[in-house]
C-alpha positions as CSV (number, residue, x, y, z in Angstrom):
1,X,0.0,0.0,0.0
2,X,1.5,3.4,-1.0
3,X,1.1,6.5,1.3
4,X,-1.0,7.9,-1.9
5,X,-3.7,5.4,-1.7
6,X,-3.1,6.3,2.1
7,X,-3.6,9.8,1.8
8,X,-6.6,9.4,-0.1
9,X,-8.1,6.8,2.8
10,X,-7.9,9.6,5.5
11,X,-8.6,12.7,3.0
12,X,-11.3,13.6,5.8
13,X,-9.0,14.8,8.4
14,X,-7.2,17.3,9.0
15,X,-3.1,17.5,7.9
16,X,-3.0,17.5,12.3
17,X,-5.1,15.9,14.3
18,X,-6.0,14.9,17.9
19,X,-5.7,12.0,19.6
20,X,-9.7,11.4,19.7
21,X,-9.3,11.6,15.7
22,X,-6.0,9.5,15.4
23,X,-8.3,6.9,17.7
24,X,-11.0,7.0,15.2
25,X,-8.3,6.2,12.7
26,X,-6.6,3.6,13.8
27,X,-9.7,1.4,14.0
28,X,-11.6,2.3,16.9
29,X,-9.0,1.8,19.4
30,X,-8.6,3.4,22.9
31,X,-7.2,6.7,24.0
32,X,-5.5,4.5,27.1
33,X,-3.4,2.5,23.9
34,X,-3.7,5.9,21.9
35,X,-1.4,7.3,25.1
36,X,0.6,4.1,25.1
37,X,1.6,4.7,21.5
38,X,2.5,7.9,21.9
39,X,4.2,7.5,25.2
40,X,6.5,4.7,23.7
41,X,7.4,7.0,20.1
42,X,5.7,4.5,17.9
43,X,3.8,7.4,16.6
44,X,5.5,10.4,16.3
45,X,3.9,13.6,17.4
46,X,3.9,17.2,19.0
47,X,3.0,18.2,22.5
48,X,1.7,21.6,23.0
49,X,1.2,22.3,26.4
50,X,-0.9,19.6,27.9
51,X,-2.0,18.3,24.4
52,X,-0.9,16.4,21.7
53,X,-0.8,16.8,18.0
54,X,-0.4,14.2,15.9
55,X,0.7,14.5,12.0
56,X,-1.7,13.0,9.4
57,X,1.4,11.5,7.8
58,X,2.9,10.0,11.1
59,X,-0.1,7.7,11.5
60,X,-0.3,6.9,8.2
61,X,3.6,5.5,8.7
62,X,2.3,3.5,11.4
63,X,-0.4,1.6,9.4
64,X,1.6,0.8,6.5
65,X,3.7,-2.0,6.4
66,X,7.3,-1.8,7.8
67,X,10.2,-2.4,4.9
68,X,11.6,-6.1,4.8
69,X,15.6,-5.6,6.0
């Protein structure tokens, strides 16, 4: 899967979202294991004060799948 079909799967959000909306997009999951990711830098992101921001493209990395070495 290439990060153009990718982009074109989560065209509805915004280029930044929140961690509600990255929950939504990663299937639903929880903001406990939202926090978890984030916590452990599987999924980059940016924290402004007390909140997070998340880059469209940095969940996007996280679905697809990881390079064969």
């Amino acid at each position: 899967m290439t990060l153009t079909y990718q982009g074109k799967l989560f065209a509805e959000y915004p280029d930044v979202v929140s961690v509600k909306q990255m929950c939504i997009m990663l299937g639903g999951i929880s903001m406990k294991t939202a926090y978890k990711l984030l916590g452990n830098g599987e999924i980059h992101h940016l924290k402004i004060g007390k909140s997070f921001k998340i880059p469209k493209i940095c969940c996007l990395l996280y679905t697809s799948p990881s390079p064969r070495d």
